[in-house]
C-alpha positions as CSV (number, residue, x, y, z in Angstrom):
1,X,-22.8,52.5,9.8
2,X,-20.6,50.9,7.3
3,X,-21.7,47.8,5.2
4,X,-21.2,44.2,6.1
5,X,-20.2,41.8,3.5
6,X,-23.3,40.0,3.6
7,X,-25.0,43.4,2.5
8,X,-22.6,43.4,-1.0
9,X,-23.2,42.2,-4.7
10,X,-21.6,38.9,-4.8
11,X,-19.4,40.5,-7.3
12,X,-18.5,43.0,-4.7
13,X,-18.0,41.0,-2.2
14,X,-15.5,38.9,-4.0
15,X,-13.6,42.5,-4.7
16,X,-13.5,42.6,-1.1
17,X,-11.8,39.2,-0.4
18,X,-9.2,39.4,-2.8
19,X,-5.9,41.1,-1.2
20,X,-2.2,40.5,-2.4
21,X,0.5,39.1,-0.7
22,X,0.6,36.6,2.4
23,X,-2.8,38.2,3.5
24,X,-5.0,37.1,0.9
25,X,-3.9,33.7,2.9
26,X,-5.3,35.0,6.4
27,X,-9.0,35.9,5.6
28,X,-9.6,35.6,10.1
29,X,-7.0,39.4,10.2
30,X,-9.1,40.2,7.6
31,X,-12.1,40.0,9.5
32,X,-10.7,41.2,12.6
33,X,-10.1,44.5,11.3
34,X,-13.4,44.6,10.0
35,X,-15.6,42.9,13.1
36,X,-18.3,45.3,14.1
37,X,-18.4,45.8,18.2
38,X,-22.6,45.0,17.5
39,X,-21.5,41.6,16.0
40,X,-20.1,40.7,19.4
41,X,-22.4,39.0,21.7
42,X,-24.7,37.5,18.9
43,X,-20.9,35.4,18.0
44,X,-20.7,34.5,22.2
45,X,-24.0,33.4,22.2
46,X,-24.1,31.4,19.4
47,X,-20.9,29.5,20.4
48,X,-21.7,29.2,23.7
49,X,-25.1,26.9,21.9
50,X,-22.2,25.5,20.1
51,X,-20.6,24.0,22.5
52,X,-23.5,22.2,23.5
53,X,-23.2,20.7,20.5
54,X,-19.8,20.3,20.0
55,X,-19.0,17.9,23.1
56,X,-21.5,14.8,22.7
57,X,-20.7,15.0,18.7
58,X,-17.0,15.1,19.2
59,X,-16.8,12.4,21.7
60,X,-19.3,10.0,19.4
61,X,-17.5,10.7,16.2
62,X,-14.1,9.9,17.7
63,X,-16.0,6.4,19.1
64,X,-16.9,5.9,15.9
65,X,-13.4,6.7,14.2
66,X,-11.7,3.9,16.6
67,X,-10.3,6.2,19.1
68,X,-10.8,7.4,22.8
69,X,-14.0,9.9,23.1
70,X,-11.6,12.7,24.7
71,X,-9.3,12.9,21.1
72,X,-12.6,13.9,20.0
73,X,-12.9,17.2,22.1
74,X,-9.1,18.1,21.2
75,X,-9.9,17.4,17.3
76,X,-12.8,20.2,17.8
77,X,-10.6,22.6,19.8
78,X,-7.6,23.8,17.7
79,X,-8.9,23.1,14.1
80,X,-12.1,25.6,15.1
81,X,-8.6,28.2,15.9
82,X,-6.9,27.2,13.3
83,X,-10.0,27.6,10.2
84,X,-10.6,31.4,12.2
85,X,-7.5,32.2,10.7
86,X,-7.3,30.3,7.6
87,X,-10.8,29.8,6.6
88,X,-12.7,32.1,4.3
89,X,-16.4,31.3,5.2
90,X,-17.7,33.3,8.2
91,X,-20.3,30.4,9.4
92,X,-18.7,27.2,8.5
93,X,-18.0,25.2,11.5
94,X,-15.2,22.3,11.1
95,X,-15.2,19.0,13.4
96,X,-15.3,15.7,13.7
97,X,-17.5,14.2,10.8
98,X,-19.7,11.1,10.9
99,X,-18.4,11.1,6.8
100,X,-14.9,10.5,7.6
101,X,-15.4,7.8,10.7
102,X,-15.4,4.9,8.5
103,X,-12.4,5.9,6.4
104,X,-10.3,6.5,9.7
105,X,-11.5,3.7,11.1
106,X,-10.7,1.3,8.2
107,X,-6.7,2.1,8.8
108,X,-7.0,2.4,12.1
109,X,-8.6,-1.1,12.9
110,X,-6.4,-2.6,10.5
111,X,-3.0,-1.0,12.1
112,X,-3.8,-0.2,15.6
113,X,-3.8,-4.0,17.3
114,X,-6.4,-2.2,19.7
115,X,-3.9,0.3,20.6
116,X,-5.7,3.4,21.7
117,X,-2.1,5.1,21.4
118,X,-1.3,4.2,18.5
119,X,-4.5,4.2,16.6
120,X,-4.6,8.4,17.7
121,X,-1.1,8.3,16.5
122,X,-2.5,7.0,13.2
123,X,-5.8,9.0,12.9
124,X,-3.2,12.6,13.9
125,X,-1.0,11.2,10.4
126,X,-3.6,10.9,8.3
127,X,-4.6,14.4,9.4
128,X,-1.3,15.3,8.8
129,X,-1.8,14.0,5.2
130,X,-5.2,15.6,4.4
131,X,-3.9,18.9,6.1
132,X,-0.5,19.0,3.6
133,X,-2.5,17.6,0.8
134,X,-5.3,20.1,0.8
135,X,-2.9,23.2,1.3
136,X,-0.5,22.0,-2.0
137,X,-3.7,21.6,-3.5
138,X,-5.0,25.1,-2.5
139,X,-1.9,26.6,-3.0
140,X,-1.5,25.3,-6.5
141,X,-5.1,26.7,-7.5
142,X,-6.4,22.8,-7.4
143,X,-9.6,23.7,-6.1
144,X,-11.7,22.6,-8.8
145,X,-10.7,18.9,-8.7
146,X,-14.2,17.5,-6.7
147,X,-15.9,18.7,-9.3
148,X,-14.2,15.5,-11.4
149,X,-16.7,13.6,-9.5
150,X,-20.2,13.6,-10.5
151,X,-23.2,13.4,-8.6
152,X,-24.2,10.0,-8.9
153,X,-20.6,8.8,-8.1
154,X,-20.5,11.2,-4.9
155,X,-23.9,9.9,-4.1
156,X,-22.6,6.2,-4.1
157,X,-19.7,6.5,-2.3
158,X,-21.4,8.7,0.7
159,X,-24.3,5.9,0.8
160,X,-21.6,3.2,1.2
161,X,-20.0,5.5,3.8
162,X,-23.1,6.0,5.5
163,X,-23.7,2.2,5.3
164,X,-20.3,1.6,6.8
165,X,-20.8,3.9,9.4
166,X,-24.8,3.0,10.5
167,X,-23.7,-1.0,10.4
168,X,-20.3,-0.3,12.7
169,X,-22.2,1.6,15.5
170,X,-25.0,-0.8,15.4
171,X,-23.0,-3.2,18.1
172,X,-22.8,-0.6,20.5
173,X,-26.7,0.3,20.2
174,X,-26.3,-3.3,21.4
175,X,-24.1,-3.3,23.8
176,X,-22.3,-5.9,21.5
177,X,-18.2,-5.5,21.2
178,X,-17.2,-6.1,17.9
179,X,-13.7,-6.0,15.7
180,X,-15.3,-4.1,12.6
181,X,-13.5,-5.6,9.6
182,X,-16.2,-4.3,7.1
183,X,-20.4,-4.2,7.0
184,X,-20.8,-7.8,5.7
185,X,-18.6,-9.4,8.4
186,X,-20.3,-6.7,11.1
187,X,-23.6,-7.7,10.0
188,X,-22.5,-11.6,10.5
189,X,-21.1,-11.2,13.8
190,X,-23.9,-9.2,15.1
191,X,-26.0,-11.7,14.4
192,X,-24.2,-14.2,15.6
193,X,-24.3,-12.5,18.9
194,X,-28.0,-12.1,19.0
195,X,-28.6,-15.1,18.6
196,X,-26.5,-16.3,21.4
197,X,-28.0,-13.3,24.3
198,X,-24.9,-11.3,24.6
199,X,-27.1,-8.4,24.0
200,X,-27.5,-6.0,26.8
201,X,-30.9,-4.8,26.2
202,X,-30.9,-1.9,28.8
203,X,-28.1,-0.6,26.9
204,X,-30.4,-1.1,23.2
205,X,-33.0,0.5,25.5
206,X,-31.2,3.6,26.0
207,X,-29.9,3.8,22.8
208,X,-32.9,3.4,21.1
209,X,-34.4,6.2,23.2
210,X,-31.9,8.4,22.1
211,X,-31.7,8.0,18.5
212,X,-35.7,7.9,18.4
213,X,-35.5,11.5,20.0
214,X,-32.9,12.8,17.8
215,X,-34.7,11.8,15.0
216,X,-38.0,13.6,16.5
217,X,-36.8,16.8,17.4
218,X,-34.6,16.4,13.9
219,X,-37.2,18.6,12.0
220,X,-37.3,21.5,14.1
221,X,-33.7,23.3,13.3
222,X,-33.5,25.0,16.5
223,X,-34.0,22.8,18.7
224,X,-30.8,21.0,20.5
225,X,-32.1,17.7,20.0
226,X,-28.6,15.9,20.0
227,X,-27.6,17.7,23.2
228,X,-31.6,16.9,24.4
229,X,-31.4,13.7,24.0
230,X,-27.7,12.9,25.5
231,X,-28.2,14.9,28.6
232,X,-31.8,12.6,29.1
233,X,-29.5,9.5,28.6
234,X,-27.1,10.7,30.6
235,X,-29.4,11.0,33.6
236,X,-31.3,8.3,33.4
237,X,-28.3,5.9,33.1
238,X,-26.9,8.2,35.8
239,X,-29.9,8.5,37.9
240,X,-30.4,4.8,38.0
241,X,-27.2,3.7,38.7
242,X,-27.6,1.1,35.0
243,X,-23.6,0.9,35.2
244,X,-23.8,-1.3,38.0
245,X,-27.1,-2.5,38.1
246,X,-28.0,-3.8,34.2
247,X,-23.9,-3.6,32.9
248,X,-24.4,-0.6,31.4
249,X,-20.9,1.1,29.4
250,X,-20.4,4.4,30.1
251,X,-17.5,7.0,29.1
252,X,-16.4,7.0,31.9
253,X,-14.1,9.7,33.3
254,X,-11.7,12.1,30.9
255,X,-8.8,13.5,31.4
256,X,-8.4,17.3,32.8
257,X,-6.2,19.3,30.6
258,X,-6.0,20.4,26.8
259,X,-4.4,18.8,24.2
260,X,-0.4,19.0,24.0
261,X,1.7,19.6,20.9
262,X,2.5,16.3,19.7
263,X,4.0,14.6,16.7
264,X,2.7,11.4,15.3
265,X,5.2,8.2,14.9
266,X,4.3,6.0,12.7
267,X,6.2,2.5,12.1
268,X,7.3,2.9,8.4
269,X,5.1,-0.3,7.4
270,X,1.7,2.1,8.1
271,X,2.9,4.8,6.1
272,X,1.7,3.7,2.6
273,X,-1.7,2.7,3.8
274,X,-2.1,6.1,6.2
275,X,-1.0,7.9,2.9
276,X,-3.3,6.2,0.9
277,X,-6.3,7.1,4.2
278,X,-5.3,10.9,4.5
279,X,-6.0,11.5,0.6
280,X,-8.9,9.2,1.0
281,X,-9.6,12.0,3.7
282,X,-9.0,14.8,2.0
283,X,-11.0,13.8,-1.1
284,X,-13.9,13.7,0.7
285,X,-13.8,16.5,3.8
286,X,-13.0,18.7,0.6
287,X,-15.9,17.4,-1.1
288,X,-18.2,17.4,1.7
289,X,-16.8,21.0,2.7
290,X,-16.8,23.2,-0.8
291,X,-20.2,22.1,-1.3
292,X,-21.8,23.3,2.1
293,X,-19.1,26.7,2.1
294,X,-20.9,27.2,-1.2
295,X,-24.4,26.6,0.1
296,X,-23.7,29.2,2.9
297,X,-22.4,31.9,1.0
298,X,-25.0,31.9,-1.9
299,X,-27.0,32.3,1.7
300,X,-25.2,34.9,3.1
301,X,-24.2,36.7,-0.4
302,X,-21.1,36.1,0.1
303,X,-18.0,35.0,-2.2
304,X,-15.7,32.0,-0.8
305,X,-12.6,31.3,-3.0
306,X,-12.8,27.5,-3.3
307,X,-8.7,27.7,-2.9
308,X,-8.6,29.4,0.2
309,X,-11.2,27.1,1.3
310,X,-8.9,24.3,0.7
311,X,-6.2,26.0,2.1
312,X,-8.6,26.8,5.5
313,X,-9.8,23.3,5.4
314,X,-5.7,22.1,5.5
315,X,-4.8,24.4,8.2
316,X,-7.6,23.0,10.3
317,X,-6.3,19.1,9.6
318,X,-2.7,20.1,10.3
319,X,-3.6,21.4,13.0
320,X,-5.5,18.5,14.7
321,X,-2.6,16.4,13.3
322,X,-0.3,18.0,15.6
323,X,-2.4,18.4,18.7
324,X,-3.9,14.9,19.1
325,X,-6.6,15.1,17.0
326,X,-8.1,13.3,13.8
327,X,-9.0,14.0,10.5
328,X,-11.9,16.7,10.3
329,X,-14.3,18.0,8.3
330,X,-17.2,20.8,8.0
331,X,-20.2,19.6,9.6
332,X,-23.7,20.1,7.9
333,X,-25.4,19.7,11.3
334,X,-23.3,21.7,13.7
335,X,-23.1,24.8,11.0
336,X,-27.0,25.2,11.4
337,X,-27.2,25.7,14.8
338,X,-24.3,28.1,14.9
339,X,-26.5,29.8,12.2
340,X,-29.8,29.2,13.8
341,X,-27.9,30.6,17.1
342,X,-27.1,34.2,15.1
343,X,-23.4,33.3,14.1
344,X,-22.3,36.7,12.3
345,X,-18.4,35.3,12.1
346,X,-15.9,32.6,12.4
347,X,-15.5,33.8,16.1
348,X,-18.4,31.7,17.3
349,X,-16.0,29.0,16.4
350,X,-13.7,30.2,18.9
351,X,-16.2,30.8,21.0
352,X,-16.8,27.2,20.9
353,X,-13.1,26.0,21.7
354,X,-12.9,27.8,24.4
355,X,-16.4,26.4,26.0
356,X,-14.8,23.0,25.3
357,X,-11.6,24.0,26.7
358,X,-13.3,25.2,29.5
359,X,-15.2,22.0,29.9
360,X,-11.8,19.9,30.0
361,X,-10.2,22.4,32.6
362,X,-12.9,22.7,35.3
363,X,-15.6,19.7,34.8
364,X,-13.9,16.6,32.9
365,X,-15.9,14.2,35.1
366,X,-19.5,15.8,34.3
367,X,-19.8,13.4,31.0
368,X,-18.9,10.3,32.7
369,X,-22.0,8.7,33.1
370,X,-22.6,9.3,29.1
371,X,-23.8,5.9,27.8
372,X,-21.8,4.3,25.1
373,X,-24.9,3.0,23.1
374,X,-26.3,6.8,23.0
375,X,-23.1,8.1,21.3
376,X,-23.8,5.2,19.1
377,X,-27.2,7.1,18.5
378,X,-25.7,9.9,17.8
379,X,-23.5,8.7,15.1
380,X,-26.2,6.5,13.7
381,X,-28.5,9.9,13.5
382,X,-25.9,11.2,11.7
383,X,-25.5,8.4,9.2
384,X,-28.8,8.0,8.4
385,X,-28.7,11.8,7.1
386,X,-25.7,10.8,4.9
387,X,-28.2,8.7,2.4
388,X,-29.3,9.6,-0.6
389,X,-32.2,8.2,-2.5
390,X,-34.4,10.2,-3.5
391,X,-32.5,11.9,-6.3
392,X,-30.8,8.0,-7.3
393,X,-34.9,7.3,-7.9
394,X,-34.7,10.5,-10.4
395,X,-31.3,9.8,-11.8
396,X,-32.4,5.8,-12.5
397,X,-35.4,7.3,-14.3
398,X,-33.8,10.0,-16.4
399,X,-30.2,8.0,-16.8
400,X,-29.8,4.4,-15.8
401,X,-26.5,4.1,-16.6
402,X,-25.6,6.3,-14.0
403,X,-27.2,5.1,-11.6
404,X,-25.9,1.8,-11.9
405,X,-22.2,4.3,-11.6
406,X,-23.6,4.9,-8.4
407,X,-24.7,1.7,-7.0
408,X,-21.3,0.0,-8.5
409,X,-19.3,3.0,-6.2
410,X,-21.5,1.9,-3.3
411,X,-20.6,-1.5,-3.6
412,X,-17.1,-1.1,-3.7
413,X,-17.2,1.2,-0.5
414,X,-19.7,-1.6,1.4
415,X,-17.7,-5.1,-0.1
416,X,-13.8,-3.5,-0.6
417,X,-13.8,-0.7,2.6
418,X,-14.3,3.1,2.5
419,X,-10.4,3.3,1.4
420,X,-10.6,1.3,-1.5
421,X,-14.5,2.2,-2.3
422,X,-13.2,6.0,-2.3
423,X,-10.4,4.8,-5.2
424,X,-12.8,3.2,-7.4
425,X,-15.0,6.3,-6.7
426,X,-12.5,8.1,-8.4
427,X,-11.1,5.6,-11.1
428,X,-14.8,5.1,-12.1
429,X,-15.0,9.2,-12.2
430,X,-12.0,8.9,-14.3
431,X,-13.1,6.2,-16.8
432,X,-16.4,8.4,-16.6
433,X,-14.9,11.4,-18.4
434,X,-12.8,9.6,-20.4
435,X,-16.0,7.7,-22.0
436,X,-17.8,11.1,-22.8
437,X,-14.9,11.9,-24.9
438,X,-13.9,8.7,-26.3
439,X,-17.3,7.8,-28.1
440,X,-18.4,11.3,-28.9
441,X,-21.1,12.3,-31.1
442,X,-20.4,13.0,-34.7
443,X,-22.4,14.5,-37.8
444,X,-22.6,15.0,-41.2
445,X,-24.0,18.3,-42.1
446,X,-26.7,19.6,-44.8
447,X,-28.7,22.2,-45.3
448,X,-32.1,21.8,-44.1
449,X,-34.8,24.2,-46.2
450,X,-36.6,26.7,-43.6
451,X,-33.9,26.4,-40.9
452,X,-31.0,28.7,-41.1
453,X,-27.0,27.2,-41.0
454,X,-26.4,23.4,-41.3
455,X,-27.5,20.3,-39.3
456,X,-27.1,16.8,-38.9
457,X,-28.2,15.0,-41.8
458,X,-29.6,11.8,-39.8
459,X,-32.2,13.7,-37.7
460,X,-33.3,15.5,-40.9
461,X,-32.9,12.7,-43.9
462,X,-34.6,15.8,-46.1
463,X,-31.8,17.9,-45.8
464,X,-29.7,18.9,-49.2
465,X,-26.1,18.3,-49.5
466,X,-23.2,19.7,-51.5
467,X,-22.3,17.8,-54.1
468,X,-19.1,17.0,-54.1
469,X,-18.4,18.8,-50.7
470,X,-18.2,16.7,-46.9
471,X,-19.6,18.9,-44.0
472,X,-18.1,16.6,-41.0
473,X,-19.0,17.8,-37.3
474,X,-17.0,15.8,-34.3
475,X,-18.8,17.1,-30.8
476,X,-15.5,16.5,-28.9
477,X,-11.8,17.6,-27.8
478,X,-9.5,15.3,-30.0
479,X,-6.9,13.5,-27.7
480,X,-5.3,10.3,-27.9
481,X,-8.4,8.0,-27.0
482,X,-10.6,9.0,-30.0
483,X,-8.3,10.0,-32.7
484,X,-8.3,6.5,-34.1
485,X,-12.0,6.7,-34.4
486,X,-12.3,10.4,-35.2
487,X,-9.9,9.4,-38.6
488,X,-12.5,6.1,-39.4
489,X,-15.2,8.5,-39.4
490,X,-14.1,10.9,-41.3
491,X,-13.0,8.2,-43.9
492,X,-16.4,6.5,-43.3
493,X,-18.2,9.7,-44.2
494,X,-16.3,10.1,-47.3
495,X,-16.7,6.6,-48.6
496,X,-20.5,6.9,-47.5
497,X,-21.2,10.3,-49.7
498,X,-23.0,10.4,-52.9
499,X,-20.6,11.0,-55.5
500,X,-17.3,11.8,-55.9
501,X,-16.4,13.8,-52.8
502,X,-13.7,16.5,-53.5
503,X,-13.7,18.3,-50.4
504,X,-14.4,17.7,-46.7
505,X,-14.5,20.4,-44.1
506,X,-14.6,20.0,-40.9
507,X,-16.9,21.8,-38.4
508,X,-14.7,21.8,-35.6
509,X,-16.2,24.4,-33.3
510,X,-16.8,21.7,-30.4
511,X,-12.6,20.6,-30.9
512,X,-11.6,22.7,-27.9
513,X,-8.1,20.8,-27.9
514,X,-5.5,18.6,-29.8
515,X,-2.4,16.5,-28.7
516,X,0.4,14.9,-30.0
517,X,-1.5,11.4,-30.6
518,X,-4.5,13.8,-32.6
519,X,-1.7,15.9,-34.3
520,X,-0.6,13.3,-35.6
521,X,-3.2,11.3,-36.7
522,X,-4.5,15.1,-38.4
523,X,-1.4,14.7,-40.7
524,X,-2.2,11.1,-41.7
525,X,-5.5,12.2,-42.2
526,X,-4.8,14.5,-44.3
527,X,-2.1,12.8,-46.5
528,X,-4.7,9.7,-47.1
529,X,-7.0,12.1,-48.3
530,X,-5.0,13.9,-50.2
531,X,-3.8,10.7,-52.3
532,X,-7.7,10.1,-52.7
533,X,-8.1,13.9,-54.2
534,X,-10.2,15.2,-51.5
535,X,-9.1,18.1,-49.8
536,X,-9.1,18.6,-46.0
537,X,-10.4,21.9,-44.9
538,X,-11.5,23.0,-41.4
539,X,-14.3,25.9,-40.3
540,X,-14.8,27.6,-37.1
541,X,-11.9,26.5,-35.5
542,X,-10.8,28.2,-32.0
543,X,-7.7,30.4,-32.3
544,X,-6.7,28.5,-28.8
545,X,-6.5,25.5,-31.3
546,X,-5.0,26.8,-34.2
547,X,-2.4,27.9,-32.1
548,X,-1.9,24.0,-30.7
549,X,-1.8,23.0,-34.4
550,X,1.1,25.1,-34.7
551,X,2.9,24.5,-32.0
552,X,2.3,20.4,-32.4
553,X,3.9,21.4,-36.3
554,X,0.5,20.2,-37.9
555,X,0.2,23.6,-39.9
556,X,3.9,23.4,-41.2
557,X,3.0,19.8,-42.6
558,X,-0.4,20.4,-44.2
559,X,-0.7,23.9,-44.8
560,X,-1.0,27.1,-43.0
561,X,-3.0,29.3,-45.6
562,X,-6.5,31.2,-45.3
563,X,-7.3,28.8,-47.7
564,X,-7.3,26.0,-44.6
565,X,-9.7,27.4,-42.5
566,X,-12.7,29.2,-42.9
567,X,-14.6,31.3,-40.0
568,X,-17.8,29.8,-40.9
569,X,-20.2,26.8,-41.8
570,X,-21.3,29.0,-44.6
571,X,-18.2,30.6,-45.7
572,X,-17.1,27.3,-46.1
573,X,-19.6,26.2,-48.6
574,X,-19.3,29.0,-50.2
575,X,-15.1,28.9,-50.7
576,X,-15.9,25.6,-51.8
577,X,-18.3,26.0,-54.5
578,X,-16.5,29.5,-55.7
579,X,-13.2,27.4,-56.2
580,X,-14.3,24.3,-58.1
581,X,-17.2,26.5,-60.2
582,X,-20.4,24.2,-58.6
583,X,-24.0,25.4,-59.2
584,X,-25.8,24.8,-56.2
585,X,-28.4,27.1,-54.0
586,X,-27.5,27.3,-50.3
């Protein structure tokens, strides 16, 4: 019997993935000319479990999103196809996400006018957008770009989103209708409605039941307990006819049928804020998506090509985009049970569909006595697993400043709206990186007696210098934001040496890069020294860099010799002291 992937080297198993041409883009043929007949009814199995799961999650998370339950079902249908195809991981399962509810919602409340057409037709284009934006980004080999965002940042901005989402659904626990214009104004108006009895408290009741037994039967991974819990609601608000007796909302009866090809129209005054919501999307489903696809195939032992993930995780948007879906995403609660079911490939996805489908075709009417307030539960479940606090507690105790990064990201998703929270996610990310290398560490080196090479002269004040001779250290890529202060400190160090100082080198190992602004600034540099009569001189530079220097015409203006740079620290010191005759022991 041949070997699976799973049973591979990782490094082998990425041999196995990599093919040329338009294939490499279609890892599902891939798969189907590899699919093992044994692998069979474990897949059927497992998706018919999934669909179990699929249904009540779909239908709360399109609730949640501001649209009909039933775009739910067709947002879980045809992306599942489509990420068969496209997708490289053989147990992710894509979906409606309890991440993305606020962020559709946001644009959706705010364009819709209570629309259900048009706020589908809004949630399908900013699918459209996430679906075109993460397959240019996959395409173009932009795969690495969530790792700009660092932990504490993507742990603010999920907690706002998960604050978002757990304070919009908490109406509907209720039985309360509310216009959700953010958590502060929800918040308000829900207590304002408590306080003047328009709760339905057989609706909280069932709710509350609901979300207490999904949290319950949470712990114990292969157990249904969303799909537990809904059918229980369902009966009892079923059974005891709460509808007409206590005012209970139900779904109500869906349509038969599947989803139809259709293309969003927008009016061309929602296109700049559905742009804006669709990379919003993308951001995050991406995100959430490369960092469970890697979780799963460090499991599994296989190799996922974070690309072609994005590329998958496109397809699947465009897709929904086009059949009257929504934005989706992976799902970190439906992959388990797919996994927990035996799941050996992406065709427990279709699996899935097709249980859906088959759902829609012969039975639309057997979820219409599922209460509103327990699909509330069930995104409110969800939400709650969203936080993260336990690792902020360790972050504010090892690094306060970012974890005040975080709690200023989860602000600005909770005060300004999960669109505009997500863009200070990222401009904070931005300024983040930008700060590391603007106000980098810097050194002046010696030689310390006992320890071998040369070290910073301010942790060890024993340490022996050259006389006459600057050993500068600058821990940092020179662009334009620090060369002002990279030439101040070089000056600084000269003014600050014992002595007359007739040479400074610089230990630029850590300079991995230059740019014009640095280039320039380097020729300055070394023209002010020069008039001073010190002599600038560089050791262990990169070739990488060298070759910037030259291109960027620094080496044609201050010398290109051997003399210039030296390969070492040491070989350095030693040039130096060779050249100008000084009697000093290393």
């Amino acid at each position: 019997m041949k070997n699976t992937q799973s049973d591979l080297t990782p490094q082998a198993a990425l041999a196995t993935t990599r093919q040329s041409g338009w294939r490499r883009w279609l890892p599902g043929l891939k798969l189907l000319q590899e699919y093992q007949s044994a692998w069979l009814p474990r897949d059927l199995v497992a998706g018919l479990v999934l669909t179990t799961m699929l249904v009540p999650v779909g239908i709360a998370y399109a609730e949640a999103s501001g649209v009909p339950g039933i775009y739910g079902l067709y947002a879980t249908i045809v992306p599942l196809l489509a990420y068969a195809l496209f997708g490289p991981s053989r147990v992710l399962v894509l979906g409606p996400d309890s991440a993305l509810a606020a962020i559709i919602l946001a644009v959706v409340m705010q364009l819709s006018g209570g629309d259900p057409m048009r706020a589908i037709a809004l949630a399908s284009a900013m699918a459209l957008v996430s679906g075109l934006v993460c397959i240019a980004a996959g395409l173009l080999r932009l795969g690495f770009i969530t790792e700009l965002l660092s932990k504490p940042i993507r742990y603010g901005y999920m907690n706002g989103i998960a604050f978002t989402v757990l304070i919009s659904q908490t109406p509907k626990l209720f039985g309360i209708s509310v216009d959700s214009s953010g958590p502060l104004r929800d918040i308000w108006e829900l207590g304002q409605a408590l306080l003047s009895s328009q709760a339905n408290w057989a609706s909280f009741a069932v709710g509350a039941g609901t979300l207490v037994v999904i949290l319950l039967l949470k712990r114990f991974e292969r157990v249904p307990g969303i799909l537990i819990a809904v059918i229980g609601a369902t009966l009892v608000v079923g059974g005891l006819d709460l509808p007409t007796t206590h005012g209970v909302k139900v779904l109500g009866a869906m349509p038969q049928g599947l989803p139809g090809f259709a293309v969003p129209w927008l009016h061309p005054g929602d296109l700049v804020t559905v742009l804006v919501g669709g990379i919003a999307v993308a951001l995050v489903s991406f995100a959430d998506t490369s960092v469970l696809s890697r979780t799963y195939a460090a499991k599994t032992r296989t190799a996922v090509d974070p690309n072609q993930e994005m590329v998958g995780l496109g397809a699947a948007n465009l897709a929904a985009g086009l059949f009257q879906g929504f934005p989706i995403s992976s799902s970190s609660s439906r992959t388990p049970v797919a996994e927990a079911a035996g799941s050996k490939t992406q065709l427990t996805g279709v699996f899935g569909a097709l249980g859906v489908s088959l759902l829609l075709l012969l039975a639309p009417d057997l979820l219409q006595h599922l209460p509103n307030s327990a699909l509330a539960a069930v995104v409110i479940a969800a939400a709650i697993g969203l936080f993260e606090f336990s690792d902020l507690k360790r972050i504010y105790r090892i690094q306060q400043w970012e974890f005040w990064l975080s709690m200023t990201c989860f602000v600005g998703v909770t005060v300004l709206g999960a669109v505009p929270g997500i863009g200070l996610a990222v401009v904070v990310a931005v300024i983040e990186f930008l700060w590391d290398g603007w106000r980098p560490h810097y050194a002046v080196l010696g030689r310390v007696d006992g320890i071998r090479g040369y070290h910073d002269i301010s942790r060890y004040p024993h340490a022996r210098v050259v006389p006459g001779l600057v050993l500068f250290r600058w821990d940092a890529p020179l662009f334009f934001a620090n060369a002002e202060l990279f030439q101040n400190c070089v000056l600084g160090a000269v003014a600050q040496a014992p002595g007359k100082v007739r040479r400074i080198v610089i230990a630029a190992e850590p300079v991995t890069s230059v740019d014009v602004t640095s280039a320039d600034m380097l020729v300055e540099l070394e023209q002010s020294l020069r008039n001073a009569g010190v002599e600038l001189r560089f050791a262990e530079m990169k070739d990488p860099v060298k070759d910037k220097l030259r291109y960027l015409e620094v080496l044609a203006r201050i010398g290109a010799g051997d003399e210039i740079f030296q390969p070492t620290v040491g070989a350095a010191v030693d040039a130096y002291l060779q050249e100008h005759r000084v009697d000093w022991t290393p």
